[in-house]
Kinemage of the C-alpha trace (Angstrom):
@kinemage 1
@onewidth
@group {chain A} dominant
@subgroup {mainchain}
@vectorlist {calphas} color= white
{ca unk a 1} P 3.235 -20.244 5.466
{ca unk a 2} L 6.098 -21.238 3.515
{ca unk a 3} L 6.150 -21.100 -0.529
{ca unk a 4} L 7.320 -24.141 -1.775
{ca unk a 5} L 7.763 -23.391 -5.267
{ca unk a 6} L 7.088 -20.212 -7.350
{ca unk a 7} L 4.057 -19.959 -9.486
{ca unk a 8} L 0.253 -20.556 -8.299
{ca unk a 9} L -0.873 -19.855 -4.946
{ca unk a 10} L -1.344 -23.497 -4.380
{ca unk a 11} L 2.090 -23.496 -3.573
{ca unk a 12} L 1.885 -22.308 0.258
{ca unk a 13} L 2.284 -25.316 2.507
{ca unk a 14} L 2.157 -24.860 6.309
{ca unk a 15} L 5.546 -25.684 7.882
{ca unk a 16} L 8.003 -25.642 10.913
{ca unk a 17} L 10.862 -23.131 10.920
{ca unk a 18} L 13.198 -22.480 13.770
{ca unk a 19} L 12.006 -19.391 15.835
{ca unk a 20} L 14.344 -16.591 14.319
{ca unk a 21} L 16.881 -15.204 16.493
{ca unk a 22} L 17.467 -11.679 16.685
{ca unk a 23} L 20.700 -9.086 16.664
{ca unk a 24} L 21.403 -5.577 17.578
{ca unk a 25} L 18.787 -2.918 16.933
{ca unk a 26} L 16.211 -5.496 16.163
{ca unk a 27} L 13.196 -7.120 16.978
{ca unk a 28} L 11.605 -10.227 17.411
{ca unk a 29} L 7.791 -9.919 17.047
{ca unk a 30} L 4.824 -12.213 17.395
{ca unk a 31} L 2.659 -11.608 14.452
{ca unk a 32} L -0.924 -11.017 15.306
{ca unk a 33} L -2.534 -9.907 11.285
{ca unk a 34} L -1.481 -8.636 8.316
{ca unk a 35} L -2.395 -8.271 4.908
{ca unk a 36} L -1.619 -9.341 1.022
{ca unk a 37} L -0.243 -7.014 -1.554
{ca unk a 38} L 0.406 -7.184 -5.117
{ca unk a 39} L 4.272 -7.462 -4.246
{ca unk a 40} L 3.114 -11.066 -2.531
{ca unk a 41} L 1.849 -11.827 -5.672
{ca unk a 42} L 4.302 -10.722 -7.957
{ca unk a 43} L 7.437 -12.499 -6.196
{ca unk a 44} L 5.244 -16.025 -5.457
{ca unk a 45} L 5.203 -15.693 -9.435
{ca unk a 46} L 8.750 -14.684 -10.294
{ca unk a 47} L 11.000 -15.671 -7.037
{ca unk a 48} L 12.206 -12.089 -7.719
{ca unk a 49} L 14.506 -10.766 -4.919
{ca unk a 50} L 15.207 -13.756 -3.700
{ca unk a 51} L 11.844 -15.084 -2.726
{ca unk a 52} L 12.291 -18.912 -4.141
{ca unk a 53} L 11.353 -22.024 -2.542
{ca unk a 54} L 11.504 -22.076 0.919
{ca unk a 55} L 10.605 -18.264 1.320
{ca unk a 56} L 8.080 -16.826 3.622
{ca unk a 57} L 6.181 -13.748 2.342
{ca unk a 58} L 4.216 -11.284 4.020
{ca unk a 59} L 5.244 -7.440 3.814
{ca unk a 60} L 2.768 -6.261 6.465
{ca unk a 61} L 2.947 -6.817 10.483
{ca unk a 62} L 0.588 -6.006 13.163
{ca unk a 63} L 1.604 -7.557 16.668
{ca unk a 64} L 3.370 -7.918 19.677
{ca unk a 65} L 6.697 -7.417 20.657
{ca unk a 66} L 8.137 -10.658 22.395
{ca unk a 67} L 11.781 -9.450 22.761
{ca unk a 68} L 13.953 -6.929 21.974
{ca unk a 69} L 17.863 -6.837 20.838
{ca unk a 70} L 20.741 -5.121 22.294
{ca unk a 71} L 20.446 -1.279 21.621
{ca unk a 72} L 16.949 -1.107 21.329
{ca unk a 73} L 15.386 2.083 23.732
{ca unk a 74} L 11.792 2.787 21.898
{ca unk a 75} L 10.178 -0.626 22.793
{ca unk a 76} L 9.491 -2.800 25.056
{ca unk a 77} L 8.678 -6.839 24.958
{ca unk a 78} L 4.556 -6.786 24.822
{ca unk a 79} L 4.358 -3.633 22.899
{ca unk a 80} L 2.102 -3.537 20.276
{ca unk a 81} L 3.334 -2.909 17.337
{ca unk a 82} L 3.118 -2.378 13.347
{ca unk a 83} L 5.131 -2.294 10.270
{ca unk a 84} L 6.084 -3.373 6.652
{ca unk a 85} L 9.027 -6.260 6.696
{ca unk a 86} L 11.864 -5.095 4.595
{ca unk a 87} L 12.876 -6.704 1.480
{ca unk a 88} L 15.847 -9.607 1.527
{ca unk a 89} L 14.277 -11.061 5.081
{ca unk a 90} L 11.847 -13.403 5.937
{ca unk a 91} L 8.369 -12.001 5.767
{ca unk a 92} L 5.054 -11.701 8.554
{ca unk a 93} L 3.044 -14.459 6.549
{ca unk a 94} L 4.581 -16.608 10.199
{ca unk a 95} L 4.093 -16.682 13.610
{ca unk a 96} L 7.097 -15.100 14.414
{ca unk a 97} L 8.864 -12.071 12.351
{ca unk a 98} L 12.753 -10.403 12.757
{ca unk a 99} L 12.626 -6.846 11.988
{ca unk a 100} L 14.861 -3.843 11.919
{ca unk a 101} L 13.703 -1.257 15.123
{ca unk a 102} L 14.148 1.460 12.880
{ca unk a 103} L 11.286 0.907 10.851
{ca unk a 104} L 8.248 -0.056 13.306
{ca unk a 105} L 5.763 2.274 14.952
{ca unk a 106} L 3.506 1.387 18.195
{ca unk a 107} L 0.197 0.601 16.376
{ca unk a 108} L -2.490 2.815 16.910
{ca unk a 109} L -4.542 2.406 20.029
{ca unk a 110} L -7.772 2.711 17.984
{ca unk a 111} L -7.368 0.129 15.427
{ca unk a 112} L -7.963 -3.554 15.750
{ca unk a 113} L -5.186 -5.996 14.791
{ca unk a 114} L -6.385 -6.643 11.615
{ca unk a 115} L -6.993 -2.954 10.893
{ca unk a 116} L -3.846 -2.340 11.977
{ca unk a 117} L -2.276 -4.935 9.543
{ca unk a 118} L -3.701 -3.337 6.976
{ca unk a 119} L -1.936 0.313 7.243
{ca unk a 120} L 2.016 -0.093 7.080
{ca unk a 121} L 2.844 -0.827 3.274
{ca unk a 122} L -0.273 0.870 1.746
{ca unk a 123} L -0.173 3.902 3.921
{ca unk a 124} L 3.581 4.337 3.532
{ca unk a 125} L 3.414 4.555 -0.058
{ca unk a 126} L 0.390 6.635 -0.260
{ca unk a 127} L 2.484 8.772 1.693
{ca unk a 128} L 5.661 9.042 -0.526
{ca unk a 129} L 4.094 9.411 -3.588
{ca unk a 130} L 1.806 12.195 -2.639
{ca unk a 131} L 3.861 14.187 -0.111
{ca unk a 132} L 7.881 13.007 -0.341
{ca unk a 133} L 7.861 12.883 -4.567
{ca unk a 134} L 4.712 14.902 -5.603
{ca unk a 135} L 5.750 17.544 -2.954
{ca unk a 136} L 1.044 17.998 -2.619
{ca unk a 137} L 0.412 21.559 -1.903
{ca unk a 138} L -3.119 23.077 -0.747
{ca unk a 139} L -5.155 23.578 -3.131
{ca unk a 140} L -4.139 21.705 -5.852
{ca unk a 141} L -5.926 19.439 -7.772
{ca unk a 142} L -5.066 15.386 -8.129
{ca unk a 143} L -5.937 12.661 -10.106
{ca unk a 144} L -6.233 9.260 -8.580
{ca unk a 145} L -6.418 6.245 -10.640
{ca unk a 146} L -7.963 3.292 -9.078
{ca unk a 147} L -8.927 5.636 -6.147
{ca unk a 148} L -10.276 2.744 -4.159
{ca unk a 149} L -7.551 -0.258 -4.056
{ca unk a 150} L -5.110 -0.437 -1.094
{ca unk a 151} L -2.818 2.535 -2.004
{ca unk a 152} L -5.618 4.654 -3.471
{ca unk a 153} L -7.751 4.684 -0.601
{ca unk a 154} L -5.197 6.173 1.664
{ca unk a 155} L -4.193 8.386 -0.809
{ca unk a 156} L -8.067 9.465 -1.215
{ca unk a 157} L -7.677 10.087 2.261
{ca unk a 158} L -4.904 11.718 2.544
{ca unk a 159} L -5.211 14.146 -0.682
{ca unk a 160} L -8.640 15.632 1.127
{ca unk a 161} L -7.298 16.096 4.079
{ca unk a 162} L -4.194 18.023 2.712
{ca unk a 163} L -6.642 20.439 1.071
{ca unk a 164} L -6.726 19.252 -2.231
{ca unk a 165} L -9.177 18.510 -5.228
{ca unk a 166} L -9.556 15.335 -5.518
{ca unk a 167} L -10.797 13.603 -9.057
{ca unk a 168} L -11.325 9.865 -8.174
{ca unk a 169} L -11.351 7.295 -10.663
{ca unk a 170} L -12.626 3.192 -9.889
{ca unk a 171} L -14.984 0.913 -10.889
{ca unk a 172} L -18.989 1.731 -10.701
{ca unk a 173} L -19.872 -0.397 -7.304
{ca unk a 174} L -16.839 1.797 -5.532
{ca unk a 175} L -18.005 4.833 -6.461
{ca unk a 176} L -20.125 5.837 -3.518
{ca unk a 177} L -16.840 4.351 -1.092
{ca unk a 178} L -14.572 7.259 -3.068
{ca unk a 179} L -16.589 10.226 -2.049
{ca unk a 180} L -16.948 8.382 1.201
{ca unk a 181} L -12.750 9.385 1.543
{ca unk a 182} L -13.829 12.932 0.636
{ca unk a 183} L -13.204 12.694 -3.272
{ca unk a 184} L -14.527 15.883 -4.843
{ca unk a 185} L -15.358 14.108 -8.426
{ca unk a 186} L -15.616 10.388 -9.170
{ca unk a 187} L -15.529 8.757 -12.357
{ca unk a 188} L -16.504 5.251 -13.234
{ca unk a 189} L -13.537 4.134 -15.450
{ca unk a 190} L -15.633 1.384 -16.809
{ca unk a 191} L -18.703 3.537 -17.916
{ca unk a 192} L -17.716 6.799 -18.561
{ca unk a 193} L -14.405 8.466 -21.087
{ca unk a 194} L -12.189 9.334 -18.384
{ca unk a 195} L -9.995 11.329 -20.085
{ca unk a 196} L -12.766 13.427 -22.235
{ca unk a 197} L -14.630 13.938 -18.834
{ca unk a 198} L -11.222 15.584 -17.136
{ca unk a 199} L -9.551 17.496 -20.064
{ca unk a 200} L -13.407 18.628 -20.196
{ca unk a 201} L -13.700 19.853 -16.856
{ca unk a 202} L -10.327 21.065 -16.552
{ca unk a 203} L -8.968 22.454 -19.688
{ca unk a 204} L -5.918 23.551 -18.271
{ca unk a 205} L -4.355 20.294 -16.878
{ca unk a 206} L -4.639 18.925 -12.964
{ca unk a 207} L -1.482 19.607 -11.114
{ca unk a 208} L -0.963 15.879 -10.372
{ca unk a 209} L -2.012 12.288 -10.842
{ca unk a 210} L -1.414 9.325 -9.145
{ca unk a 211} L -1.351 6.062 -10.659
{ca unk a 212} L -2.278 3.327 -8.736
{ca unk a 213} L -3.538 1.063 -11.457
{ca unk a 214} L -0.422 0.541 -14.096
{ca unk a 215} L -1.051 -0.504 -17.727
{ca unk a 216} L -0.862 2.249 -19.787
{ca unk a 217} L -2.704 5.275 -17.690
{ca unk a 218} L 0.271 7.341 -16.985
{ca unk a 219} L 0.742 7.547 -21.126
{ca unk a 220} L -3.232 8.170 -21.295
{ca unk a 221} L -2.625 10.998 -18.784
{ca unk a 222} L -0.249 12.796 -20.077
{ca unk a 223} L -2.415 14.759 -22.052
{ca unk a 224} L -4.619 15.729 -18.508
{ca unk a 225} L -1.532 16.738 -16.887
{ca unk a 226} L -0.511 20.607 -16.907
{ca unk a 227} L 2.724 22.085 -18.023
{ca unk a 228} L 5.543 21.253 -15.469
{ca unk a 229} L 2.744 19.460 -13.642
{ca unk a 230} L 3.446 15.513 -12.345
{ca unk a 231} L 2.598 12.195 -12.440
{ca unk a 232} L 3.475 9.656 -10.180
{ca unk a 233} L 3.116 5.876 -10.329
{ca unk a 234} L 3.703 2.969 -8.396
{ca unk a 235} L 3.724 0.589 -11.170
{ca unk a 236} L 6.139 0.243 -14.612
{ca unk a 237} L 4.096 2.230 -16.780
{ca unk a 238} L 3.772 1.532 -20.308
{ca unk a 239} L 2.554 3.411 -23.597
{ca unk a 240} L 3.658 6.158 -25.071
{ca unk a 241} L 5.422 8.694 -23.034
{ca unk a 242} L 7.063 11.497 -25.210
{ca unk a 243} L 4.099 14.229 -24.351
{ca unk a 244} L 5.415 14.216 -21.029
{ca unk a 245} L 9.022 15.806 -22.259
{ca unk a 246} L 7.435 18.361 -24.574
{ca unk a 247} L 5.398 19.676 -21.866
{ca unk a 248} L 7.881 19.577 -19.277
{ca unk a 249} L 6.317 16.771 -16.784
{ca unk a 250} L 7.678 15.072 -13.999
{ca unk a 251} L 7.557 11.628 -14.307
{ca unk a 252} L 8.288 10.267 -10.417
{ca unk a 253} L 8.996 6.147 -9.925
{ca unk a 254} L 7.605 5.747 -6.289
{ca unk a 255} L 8.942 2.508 -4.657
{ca unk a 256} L 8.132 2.278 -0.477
{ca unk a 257} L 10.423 3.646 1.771
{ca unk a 258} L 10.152 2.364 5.151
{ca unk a 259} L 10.453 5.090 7.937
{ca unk a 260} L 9.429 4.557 11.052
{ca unk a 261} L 8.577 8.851 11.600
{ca unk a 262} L 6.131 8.002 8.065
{ca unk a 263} L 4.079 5.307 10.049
{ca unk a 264} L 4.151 7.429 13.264
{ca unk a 265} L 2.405 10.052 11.216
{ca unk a 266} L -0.177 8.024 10.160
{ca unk a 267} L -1.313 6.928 13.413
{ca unk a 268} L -1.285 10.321 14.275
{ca unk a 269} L -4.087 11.372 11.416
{ca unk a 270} L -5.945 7.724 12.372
{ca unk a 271} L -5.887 8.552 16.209
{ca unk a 272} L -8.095 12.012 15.212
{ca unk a 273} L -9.927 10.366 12.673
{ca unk a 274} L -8.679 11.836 9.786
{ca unk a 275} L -8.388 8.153 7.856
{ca unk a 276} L -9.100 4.998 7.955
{ca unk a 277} L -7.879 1.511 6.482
{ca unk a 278} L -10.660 -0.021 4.171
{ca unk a 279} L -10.490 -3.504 4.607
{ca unk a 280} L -12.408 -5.908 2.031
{ca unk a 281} L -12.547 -8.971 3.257
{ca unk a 282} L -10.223 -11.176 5.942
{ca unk a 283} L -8.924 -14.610 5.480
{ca unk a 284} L -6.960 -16.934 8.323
{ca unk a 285} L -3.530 -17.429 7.501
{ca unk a 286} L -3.934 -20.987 6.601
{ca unk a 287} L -6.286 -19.300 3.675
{ca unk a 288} L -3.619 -17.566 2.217
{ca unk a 289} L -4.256 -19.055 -0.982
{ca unk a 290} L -7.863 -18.036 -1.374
{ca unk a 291} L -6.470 -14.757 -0.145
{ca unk a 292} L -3.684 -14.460 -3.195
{ca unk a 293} L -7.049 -15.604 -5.772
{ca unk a 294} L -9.051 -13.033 -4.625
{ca unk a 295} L -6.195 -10.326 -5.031
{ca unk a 296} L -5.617 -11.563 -8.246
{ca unk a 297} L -8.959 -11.148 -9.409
{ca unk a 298} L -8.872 -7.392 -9.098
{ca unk a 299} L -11.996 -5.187 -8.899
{ca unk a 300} L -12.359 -5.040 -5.494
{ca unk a 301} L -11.284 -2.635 -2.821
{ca unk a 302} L -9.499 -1.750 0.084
{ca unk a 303} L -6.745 -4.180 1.652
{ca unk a 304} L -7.538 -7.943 1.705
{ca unk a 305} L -6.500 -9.001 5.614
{ca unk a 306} L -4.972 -11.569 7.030
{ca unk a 307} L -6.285 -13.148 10.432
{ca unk a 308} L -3.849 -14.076 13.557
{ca unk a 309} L -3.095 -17.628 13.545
{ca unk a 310} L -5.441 -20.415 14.681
């Protein structure tokens, strides 16, 4: 789907473009699913990073390998594959997708295409924040706002299984799918003082939160945060941050890396069941439009996935 202006989602058009030729150390793969993320929405909107007219979008992959470039050991042509399209190329919202070998992983025997389309970008974030920047440690005790979108429900995941407390917050009908990820406390951000409710229950500050959400809940949770504890987000915070320098916080910025070892990791916890992508709901690709509405909605939860062409 290409965009043919920035701005509404109306502006995807289906279209004819060459079949992409591929170089050294790369791949050419035929894209089976995949999935939409805020960044889709936020560069349709802006053009930011050079995503004007003309651009394809799409920064998730699940499919098959049709051929492979000179250099290239770890895969074969009909491999299956998955992975989150770097930045400055064309994206996976297309039949066919270029990428770099060095950041795809063989998808996960267990998962369906469309499950699989839903892991790379969310999972590999989830990841950073929580285990490359936040350095999580047994035992400790994490925050998660908006415990339940497509970041926060692998980290969820992921925080439990490392051993740590985990104080979810979402919306009220999500609730039951946050303990469902092994969340030891959930909190309904709509109905209930989030902030009394933790400095309440932990008087001493949690060791780390994780915003998922933006706005201005990194400045809110400053206050629940202990001395020389963390925060990290994946969104420009905003709000008042000078509590965090009195009391000695880390304040991480946690933008994806793509690493191929990061991926193979997670198909290792989702081959012995230790998480799972949440998917909400799945559109074709020739709904990509709907799909970009929905997402911009908000409220909902899990990834929102998109089918193989038909």
């Amino acid at each position: 789907m290409i965009l043919t202006a920035n701005g509404g989602p109306e502006n995807f058009k289906p279209g004819e473009l060459p079949v992409p030729s591929i170089g050294p150390n790369q791949l050419l793969v035929r894209v089976l699913a995949g999935s939409v993320n805020p960044i889709d929405i936020k560069l349709r909107k802006t053009g930011n990073f050079g995503y004007g007219p003309g651009s394809v979008l799409g920064f998730d992959v699940a499919g098959k390998v049709e051929k492979v470039g000179a250099g290239v050991t770890d895969f074969h042509p009909a491999d299956d594959v998955y992975y989150s399209p770097d930045f400055g190329l064309p994206g996976g919202n297309a039949e066919f997708n270029v990428v770099n070998a060095d950041i795809v992983a063989h998808k996960p025997p267990s998962l369906s295409w469309l499950e699989a389309g839903a892991v790379p970008l969310a999972g590999m974030t989830a990841y950073g924040a929580l285990f490359e920047r936040a350095n999580l440690r047994l035992g400790q005790t994490v925050l998660i706002i908006n415990s339940t979108g497509g970041v926060g429900s692998i980290a969820t995941q992921l925080a439990h299984r490392a051993g740590a407390y985990v104080i979810a917050v979402c919306s009220g009908p999500n609730m039951a799918l946050a303990r469902s990820f092994g969340a030891d406390r959930v909190i309904d951000r709509n109905q209930e003082d989030v902030i009394a409710i933790v400095k309440e229950e932990h008087p001493h500050g949690v060791d780390i939160v994780l915003d998922c959400a933006g706005f201005d809940w990194v400045a809110r949770c400053m206050d629940l945060v202990r001395p020389m504890g963390q925060i990290v987000t994946i969104v420009n915070p905003s709000g008042e941050l000078a509590l965090g320098y009195r009391k000695n916080i880390t304040l991480h910025y946690s933008f994806l890396r793509r690493d191929r070892r990061v991926l193979e990791s997670l198909s290792n916890l989702i081959e012995r069941n230790l998480i799972k992508p949440v998917i909400n709901k799945v559109f074709r690709m020739e709904e990509i439009a709907d799909a970009h509405r929905l997402l911009e909605q908000g409220g909902g939860f899990g990834k929102i996935a998109l089918s193989v062409w038909t």
